[in-house]
Each structure stands twice: as C-alpha cells, then as structure tokens.
N, CA, C, O and CB atoms as a CASP TS submission, in Angstrom:
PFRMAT TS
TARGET T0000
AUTHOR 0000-0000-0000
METHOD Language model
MODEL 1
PARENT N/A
ATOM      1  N   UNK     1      -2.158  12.537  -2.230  1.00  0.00           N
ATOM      2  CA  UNK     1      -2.393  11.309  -1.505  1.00  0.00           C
ATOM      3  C   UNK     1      -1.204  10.373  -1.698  1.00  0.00           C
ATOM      4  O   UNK     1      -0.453  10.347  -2.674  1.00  0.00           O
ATOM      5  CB  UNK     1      -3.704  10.641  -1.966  1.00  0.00           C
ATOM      6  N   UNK     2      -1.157   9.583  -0.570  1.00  0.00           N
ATOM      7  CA  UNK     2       0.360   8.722  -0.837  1.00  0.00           C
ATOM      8  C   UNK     2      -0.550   7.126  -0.690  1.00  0.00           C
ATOM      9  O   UNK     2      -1.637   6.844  -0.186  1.00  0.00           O
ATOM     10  CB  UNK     2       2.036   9.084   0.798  1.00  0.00           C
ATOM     11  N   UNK     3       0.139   6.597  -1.152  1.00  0.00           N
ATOM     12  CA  UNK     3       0.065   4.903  -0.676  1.00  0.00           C
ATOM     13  C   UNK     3       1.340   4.301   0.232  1.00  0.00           C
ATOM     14  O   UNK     3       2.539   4.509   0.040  1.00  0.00           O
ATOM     15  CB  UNK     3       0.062   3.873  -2.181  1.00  0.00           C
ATOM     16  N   UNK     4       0.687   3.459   1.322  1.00  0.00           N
ATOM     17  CA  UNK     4       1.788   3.276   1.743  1.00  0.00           C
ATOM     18  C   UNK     4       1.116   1.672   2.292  1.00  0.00           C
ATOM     19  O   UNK     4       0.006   1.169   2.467  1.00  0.00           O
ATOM     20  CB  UNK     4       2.443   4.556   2.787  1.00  0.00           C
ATOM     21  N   UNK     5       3.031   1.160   2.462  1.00  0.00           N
ATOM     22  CA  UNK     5       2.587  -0.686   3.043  1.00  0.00           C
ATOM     23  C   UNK     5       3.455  -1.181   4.012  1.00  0.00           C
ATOM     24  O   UNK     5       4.631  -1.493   3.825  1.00  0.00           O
ATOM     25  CB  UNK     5       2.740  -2.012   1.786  1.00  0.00           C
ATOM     26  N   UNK     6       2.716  -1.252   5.249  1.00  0.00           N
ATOM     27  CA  UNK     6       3.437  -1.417   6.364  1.00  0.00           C
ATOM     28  C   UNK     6       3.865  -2.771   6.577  1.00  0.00           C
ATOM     29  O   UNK     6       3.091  -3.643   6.182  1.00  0.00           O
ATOM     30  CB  UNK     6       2.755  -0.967   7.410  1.00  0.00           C
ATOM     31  N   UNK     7       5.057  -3.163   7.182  1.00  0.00           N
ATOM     32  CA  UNK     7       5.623  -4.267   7.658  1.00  0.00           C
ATOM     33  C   UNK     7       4.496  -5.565   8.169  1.00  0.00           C
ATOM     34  O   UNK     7       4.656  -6.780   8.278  1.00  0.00           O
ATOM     35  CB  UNK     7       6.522  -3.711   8.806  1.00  0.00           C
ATOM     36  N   UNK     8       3.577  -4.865   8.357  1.00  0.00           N
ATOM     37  CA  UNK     8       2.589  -5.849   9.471  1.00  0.00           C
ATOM     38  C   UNK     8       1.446  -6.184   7.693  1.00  0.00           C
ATOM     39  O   UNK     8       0.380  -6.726   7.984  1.00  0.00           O
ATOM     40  CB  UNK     8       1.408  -4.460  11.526  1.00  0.00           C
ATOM     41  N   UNK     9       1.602  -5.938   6.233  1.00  0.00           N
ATOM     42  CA  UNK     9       0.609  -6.484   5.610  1.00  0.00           C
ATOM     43  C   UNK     9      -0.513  -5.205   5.567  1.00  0.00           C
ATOM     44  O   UNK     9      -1.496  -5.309   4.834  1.00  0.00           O
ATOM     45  CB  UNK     9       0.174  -7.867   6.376  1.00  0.00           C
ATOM     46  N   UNK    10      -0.300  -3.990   6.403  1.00  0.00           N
ATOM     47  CA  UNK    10      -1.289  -3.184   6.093  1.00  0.00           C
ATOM     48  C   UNK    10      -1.273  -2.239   4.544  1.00  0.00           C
ATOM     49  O   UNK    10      -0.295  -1.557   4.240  1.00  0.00           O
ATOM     50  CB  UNK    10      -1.301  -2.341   7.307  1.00  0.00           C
ATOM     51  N   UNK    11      -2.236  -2.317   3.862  1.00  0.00           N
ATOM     52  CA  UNK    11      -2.137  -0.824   2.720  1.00  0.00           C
ATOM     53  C   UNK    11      -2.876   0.278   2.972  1.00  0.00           C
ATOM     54  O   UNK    11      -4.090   0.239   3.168  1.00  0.00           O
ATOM     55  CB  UNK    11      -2.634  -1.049   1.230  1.00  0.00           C
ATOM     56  N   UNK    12      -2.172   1.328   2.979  1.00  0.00           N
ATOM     57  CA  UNK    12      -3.022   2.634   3.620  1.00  0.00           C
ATOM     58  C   UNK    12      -2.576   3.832   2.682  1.00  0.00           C
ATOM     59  O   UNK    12      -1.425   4.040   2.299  1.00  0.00           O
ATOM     60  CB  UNK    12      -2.584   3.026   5.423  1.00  0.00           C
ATOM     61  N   UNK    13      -3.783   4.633   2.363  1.00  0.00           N
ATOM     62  CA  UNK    13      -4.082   5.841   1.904  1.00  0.00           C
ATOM     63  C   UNK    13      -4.169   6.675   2.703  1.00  0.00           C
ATOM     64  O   UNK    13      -4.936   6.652   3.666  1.00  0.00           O
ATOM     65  CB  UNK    13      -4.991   5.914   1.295  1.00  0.00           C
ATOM     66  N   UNK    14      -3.211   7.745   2.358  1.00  0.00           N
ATOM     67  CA  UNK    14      -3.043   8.759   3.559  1.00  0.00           C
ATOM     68  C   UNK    14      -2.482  10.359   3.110  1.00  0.00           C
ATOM     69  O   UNK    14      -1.400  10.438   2.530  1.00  0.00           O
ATOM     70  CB  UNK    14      -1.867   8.034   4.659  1.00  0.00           C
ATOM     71  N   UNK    15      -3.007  11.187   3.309  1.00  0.00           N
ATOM     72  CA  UNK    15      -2.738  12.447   3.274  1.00  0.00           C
ATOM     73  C   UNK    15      -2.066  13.271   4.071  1.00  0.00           C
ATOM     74  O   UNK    15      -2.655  14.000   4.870  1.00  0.00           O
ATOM     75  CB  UNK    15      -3.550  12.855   3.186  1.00  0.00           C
ATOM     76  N   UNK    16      -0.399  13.244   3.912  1.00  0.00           N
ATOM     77  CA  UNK    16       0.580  14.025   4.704  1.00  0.00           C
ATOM     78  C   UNK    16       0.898  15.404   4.259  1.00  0.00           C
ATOM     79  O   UNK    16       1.304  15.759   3.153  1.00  0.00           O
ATOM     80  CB  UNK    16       1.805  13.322   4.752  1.00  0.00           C
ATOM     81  N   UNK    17       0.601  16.248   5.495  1.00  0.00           N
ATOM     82  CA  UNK    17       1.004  17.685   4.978  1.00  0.00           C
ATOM     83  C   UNK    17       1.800  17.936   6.515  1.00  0.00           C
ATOM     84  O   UNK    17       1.888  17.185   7.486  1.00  0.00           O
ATOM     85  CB  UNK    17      -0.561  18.967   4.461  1.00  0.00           C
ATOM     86  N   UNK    18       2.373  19.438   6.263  1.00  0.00           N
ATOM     87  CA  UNK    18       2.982  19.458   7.436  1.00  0.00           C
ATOM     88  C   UNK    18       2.594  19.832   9.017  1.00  0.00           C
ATOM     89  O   UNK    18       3.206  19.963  10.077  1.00  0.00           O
ATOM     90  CB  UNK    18       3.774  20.094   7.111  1.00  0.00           C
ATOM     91  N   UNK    19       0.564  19.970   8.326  1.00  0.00           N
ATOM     92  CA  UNK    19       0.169  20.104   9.998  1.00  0.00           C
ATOM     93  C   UNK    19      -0.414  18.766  10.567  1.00  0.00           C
ATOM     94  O   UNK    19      -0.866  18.614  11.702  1.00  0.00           O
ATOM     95  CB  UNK    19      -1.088  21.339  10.286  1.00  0.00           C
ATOM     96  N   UNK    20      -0.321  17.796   9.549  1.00  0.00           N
ATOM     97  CA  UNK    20      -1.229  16.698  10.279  1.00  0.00           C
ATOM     98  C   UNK    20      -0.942  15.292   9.288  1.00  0.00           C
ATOM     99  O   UNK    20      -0.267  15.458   8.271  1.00  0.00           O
ATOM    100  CB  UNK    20      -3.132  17.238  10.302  1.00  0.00           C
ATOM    101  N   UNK    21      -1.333  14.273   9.528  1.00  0.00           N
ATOM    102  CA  UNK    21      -1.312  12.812   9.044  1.00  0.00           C
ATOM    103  C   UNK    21      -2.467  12.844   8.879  1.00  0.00           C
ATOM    104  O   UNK    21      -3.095  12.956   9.931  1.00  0.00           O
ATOM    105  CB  UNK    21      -0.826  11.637   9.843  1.00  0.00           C
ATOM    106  N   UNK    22      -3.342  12.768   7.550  1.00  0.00           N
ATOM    107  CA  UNK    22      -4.660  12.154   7.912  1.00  0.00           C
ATOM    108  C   UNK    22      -4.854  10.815   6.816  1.00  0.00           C
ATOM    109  O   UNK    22      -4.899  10.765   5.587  1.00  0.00           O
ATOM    110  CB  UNK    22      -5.979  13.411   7.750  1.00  0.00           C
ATOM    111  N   UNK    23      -4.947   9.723   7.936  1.00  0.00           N
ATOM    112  CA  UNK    23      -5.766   8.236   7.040  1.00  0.00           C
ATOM    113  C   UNK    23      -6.839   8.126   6.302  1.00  0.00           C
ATOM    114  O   UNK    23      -7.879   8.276   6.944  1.00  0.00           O
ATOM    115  CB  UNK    23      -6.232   7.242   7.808  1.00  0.00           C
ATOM    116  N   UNK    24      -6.987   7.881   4.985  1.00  0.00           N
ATOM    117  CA  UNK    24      -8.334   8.034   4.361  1.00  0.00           C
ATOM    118  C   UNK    24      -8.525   6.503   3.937  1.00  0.00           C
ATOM    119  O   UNK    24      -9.477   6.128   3.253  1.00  0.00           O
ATOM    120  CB  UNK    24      -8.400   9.212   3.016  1.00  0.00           C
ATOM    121  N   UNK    25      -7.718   5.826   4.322  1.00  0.00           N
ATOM    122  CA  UNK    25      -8.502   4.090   4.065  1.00  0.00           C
ATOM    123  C   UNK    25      -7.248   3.293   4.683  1.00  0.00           C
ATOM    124  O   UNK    25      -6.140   3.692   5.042  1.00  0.00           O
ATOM    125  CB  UNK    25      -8.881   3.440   1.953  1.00  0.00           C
ATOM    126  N   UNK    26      -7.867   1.951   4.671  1.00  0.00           N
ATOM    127  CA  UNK    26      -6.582   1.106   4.927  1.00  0.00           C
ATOM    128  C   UNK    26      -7.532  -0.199   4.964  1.00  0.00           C
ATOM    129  O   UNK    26      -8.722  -0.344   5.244  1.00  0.00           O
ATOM    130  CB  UNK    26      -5.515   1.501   6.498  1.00  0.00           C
ATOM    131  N   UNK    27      -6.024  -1.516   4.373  1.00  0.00           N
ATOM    132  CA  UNK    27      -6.717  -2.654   3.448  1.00  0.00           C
ATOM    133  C   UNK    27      -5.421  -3.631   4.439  1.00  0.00           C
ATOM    134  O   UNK    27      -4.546  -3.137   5.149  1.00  0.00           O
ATOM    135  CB  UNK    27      -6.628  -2.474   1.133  1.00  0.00           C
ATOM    136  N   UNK    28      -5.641  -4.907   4.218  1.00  0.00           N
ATOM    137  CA  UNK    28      -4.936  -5.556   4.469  1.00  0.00           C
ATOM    138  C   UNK    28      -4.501  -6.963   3.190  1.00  0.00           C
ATOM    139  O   UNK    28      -5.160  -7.732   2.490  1.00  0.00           O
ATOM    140  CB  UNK    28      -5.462  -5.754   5.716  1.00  0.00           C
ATOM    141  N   UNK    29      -3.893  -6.853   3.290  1.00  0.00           N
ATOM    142  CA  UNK    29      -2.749  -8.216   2.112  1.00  0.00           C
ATOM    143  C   UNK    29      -2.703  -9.569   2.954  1.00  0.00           C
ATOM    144  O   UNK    29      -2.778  -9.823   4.156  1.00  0.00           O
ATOM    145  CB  UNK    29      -0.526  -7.665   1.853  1.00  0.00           C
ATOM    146  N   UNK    30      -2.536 -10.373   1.724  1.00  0.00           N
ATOM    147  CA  UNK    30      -2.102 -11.758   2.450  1.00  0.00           C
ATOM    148  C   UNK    30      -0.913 -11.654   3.231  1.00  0.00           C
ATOM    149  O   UNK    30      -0.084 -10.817   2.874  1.00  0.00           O
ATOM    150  CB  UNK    30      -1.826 -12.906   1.454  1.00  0.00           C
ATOM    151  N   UNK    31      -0.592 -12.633   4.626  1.00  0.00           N
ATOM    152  CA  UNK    31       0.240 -12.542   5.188  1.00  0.00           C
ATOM    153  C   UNK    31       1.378 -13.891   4.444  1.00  0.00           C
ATOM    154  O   UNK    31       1.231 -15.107   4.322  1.00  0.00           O
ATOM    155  CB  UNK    31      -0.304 -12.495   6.624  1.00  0.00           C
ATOM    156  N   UNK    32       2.396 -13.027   4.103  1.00  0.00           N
ATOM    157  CA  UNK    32       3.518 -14.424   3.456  1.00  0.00           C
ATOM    158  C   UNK    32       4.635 -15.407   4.149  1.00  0.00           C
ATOM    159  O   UNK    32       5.458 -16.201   3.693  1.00  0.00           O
ATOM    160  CB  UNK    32       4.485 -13.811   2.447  1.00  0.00           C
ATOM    161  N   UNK    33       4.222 -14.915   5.648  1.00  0.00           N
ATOM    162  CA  UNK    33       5.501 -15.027   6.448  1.00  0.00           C
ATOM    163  C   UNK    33       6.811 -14.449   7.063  1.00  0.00           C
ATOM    164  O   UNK    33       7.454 -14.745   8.071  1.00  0.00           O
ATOM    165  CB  UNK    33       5.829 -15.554   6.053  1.00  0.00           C
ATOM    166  N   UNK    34       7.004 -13.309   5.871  1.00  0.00           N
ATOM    167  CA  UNK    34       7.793 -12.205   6.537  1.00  0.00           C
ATOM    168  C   UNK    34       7.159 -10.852   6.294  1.00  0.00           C
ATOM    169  O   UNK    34       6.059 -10.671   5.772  1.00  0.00           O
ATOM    170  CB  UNK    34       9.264 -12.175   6.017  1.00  0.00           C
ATOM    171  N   UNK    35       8.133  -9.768   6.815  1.00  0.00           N
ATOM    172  CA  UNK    35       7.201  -8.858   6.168  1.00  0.00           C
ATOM    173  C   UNK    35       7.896  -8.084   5.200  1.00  0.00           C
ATOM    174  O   UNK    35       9.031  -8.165   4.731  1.00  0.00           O
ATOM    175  CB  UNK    35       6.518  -7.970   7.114  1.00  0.00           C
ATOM    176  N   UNK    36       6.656  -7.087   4.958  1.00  0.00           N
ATOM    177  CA  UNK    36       6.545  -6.327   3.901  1.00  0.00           C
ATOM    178  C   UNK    36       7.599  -5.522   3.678  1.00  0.00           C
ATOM    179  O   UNK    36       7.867  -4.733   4.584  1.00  0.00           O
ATOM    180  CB  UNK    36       5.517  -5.668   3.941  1.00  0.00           C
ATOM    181  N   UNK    37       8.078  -5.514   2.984  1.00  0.00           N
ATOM    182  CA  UNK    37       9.501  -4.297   2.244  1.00  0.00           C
ATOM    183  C   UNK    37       9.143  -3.592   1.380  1.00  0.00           C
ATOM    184  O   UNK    37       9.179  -2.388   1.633  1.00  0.00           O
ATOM    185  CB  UNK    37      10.811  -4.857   1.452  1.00  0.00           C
ATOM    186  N   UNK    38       8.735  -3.951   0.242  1.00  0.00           N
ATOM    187  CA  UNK    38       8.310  -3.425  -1.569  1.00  0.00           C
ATOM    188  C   UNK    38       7.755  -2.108  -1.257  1.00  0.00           C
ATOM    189  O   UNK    38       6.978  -1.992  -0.309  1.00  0.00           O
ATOM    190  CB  UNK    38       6.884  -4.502  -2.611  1.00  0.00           C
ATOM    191  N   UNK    39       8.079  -1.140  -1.954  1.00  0.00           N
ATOM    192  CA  UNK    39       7.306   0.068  -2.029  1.00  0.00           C
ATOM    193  C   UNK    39       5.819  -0.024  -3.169  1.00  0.00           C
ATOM    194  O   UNK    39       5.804  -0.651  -4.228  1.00  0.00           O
ATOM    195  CB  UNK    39       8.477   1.252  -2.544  1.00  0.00           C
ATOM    196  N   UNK    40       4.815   0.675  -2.668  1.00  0.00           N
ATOM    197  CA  UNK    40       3.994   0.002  -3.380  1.00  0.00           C
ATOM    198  C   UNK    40       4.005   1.267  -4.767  1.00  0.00           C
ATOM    199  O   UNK    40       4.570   2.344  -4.580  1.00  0.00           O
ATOM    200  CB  UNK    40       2.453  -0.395  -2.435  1.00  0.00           C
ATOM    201  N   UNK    41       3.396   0.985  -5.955  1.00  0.00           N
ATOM    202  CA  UNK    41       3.563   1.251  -7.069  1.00  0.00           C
ATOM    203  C   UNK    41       2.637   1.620  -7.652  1.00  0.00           C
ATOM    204  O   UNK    41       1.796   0.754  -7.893  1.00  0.00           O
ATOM    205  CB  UNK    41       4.008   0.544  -7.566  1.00  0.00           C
ATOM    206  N   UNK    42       2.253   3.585  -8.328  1.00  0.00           N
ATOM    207  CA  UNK    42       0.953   3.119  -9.236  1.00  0.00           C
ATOM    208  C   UNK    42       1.477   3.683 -10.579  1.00  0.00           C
ATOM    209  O   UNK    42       2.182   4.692 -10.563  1.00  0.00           O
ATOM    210  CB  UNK    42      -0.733   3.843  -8.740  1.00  0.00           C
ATOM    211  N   UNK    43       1.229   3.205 -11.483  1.00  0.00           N
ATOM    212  CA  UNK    43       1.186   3.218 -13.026  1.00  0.00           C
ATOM    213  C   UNK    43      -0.017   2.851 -13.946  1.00  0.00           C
ATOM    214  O   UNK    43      -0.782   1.886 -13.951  1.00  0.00           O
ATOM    215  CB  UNK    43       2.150   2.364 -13.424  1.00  0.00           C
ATOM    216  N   UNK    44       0.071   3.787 -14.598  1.00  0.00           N
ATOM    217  CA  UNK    44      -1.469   3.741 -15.243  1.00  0.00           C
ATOM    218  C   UNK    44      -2.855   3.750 -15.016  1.00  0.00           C
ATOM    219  O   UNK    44      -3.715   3.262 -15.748  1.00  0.00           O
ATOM    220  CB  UNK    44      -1.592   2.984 -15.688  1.00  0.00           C
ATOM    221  N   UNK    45      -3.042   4.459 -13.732  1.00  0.00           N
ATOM    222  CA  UNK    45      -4.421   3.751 -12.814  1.00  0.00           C
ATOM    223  C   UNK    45      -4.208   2.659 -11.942  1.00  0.00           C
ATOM    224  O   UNK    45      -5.112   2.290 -11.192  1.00  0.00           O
ATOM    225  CB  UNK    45      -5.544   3.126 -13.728  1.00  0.00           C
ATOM    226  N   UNK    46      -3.151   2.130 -11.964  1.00  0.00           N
ATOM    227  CA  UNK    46      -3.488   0.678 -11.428  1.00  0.00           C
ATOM    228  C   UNK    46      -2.593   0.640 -10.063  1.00  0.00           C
ATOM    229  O   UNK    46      -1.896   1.654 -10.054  1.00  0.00           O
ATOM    230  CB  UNK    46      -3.021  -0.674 -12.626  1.00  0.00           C
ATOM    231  N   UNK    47      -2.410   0.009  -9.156  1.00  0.00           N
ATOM    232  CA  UNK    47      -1.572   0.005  -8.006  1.00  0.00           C
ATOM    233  C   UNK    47      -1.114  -1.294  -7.728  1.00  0.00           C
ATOM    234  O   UNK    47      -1.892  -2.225  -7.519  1.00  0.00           O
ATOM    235  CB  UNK    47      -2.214   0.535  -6.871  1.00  0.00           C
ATOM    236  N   UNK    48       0.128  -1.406  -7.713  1.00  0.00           N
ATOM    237  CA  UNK    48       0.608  -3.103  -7.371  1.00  0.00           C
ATOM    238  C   UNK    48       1.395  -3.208  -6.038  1.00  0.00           C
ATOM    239  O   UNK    48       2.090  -2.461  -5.350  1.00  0.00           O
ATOM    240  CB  UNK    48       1.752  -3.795  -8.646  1.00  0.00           C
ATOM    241  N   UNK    49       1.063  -4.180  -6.010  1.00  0.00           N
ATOM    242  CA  UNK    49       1.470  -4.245  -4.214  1.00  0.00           C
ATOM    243  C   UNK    49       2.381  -5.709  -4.046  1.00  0.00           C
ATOM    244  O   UNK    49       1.740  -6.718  -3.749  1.00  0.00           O
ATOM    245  CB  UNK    49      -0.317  -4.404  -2.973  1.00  0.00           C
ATOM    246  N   UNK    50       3.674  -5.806  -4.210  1.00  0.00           N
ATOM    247  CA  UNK    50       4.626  -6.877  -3.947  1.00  0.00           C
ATOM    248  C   UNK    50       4.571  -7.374  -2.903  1.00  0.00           C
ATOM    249  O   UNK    50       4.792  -6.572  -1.996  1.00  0.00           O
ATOM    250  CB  UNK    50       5.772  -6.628  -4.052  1.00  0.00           C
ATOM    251  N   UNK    51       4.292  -8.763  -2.466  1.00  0.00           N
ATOM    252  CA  UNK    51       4.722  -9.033  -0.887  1.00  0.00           C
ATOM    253  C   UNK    51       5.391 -10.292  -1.089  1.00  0.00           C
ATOM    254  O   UNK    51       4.840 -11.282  -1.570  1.00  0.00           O
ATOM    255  CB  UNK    51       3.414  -9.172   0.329  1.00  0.00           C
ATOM    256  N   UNK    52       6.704 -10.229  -0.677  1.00  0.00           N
ATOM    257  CA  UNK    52       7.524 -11.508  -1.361  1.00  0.00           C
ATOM    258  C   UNK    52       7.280 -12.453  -2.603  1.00  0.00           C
ATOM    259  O   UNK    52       7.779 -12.351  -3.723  1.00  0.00           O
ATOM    260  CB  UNK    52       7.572 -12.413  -0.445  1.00  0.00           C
ATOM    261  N   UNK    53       6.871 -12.890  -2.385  1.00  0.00           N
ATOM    262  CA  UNK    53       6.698 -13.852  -4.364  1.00  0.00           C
ATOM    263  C   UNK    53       5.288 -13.560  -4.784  1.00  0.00           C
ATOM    264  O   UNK    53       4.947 -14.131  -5.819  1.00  0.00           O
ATOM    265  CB  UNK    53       6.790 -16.141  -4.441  1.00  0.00           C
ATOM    266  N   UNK    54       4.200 -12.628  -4.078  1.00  0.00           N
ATOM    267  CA  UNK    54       3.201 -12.317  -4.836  1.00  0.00           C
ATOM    268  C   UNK    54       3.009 -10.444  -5.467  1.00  0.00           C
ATOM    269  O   UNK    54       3.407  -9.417  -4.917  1.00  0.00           O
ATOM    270  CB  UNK    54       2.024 -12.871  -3.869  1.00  0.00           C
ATOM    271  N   UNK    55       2.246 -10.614  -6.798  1.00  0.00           N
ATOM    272  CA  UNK    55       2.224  -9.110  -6.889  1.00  0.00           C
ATOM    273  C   UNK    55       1.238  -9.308  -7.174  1.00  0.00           C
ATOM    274  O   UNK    55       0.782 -10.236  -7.842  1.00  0.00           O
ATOM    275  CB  UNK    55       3.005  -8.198  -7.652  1.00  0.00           C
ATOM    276  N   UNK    56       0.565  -8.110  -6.514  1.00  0.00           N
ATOM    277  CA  UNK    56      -1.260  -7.946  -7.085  1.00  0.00           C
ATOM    278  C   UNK    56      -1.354  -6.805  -7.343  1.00  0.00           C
ATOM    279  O   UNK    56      -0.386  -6.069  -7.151  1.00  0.00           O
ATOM    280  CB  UNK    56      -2.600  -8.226  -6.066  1.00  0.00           C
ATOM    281  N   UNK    57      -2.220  -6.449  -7.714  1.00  0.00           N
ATOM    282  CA  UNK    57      -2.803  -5.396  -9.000  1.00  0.00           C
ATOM    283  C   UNK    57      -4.203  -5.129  -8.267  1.00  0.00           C
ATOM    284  O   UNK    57      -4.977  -5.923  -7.732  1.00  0.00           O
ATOM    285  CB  UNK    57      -3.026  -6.239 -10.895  1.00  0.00           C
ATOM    286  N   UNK    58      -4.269  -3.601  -8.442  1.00  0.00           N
ATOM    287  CA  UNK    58      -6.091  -2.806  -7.892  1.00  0.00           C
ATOM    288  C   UNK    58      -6.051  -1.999  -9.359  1.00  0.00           C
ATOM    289  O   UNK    58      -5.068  -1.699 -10.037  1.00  0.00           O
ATOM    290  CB  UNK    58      -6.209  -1.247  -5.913  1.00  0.00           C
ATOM    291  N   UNK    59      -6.923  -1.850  -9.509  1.00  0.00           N
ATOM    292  CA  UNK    59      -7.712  -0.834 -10.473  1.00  0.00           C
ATOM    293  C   UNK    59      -8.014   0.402  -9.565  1.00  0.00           C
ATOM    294  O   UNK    59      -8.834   0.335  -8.650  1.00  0.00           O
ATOM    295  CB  UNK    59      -9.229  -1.512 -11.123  1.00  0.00           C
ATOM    296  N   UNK    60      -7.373   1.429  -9.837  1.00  0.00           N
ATOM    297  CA  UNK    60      -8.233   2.557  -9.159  1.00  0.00           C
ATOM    298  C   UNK    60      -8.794   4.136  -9.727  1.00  0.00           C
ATOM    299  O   UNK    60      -8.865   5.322  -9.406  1.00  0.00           O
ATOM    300  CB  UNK    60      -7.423   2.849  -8.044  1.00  0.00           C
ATOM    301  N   UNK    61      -9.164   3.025 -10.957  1.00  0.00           N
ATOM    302  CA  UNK    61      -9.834   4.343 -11.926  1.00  0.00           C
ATOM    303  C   UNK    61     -11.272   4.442 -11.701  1.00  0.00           C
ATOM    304  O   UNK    61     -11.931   5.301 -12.285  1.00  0.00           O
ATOM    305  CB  UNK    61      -9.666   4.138 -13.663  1.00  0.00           C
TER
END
C-alpha cells in the first residue's frame, strides 16, 4: 500500500501494481493556500502529513 498527497489537499491510500490502480481510502487536509508538495511519511505506525507550516500526525496502528 502507498500513501499519497495530492496538490489539491487530498490523502489517499492506494494499491499500485502493474495491472491496475486501486483506491482504498482518501481524506482531505486543511487547505493552506498553496499546494501540497511534502511527501507524506510513515515511521513507527504513525503517518505525518506536512502542508506548508503545519505537520500532523495519524496513528495507524
């Protein structure tokens, strides 16, 4: 499974193989005014998600 964070504020869980894309969730972030760049991050269980001067934190144990 990958995490991924689109320009538009979306976070999405998604399963890429080479016959298909399949979406298994998707969340949305505060909007900060520009968009999203940061690759999102998991360490330890946890997933952080940068969007210009904020970082937040999920638990996903």
């Amino acid at each position: 499974m990958d995490y991924l964070l689109s320009e538009d504020n979306a976070v999405g869980l998604a399963q890429a193989t080479p016959e298909a894309y399949r979406e298994k969730g998707r969340f949305r972030i505060a909007d900060q005014g520009y968009p999203s760049r940061a690759h999102p991050v998991v360490c330890g269980g946890m997933l952080y998600i940068r969007n210009q001067g904020v970082l937040t934190c999920y638990d996903l144990k």
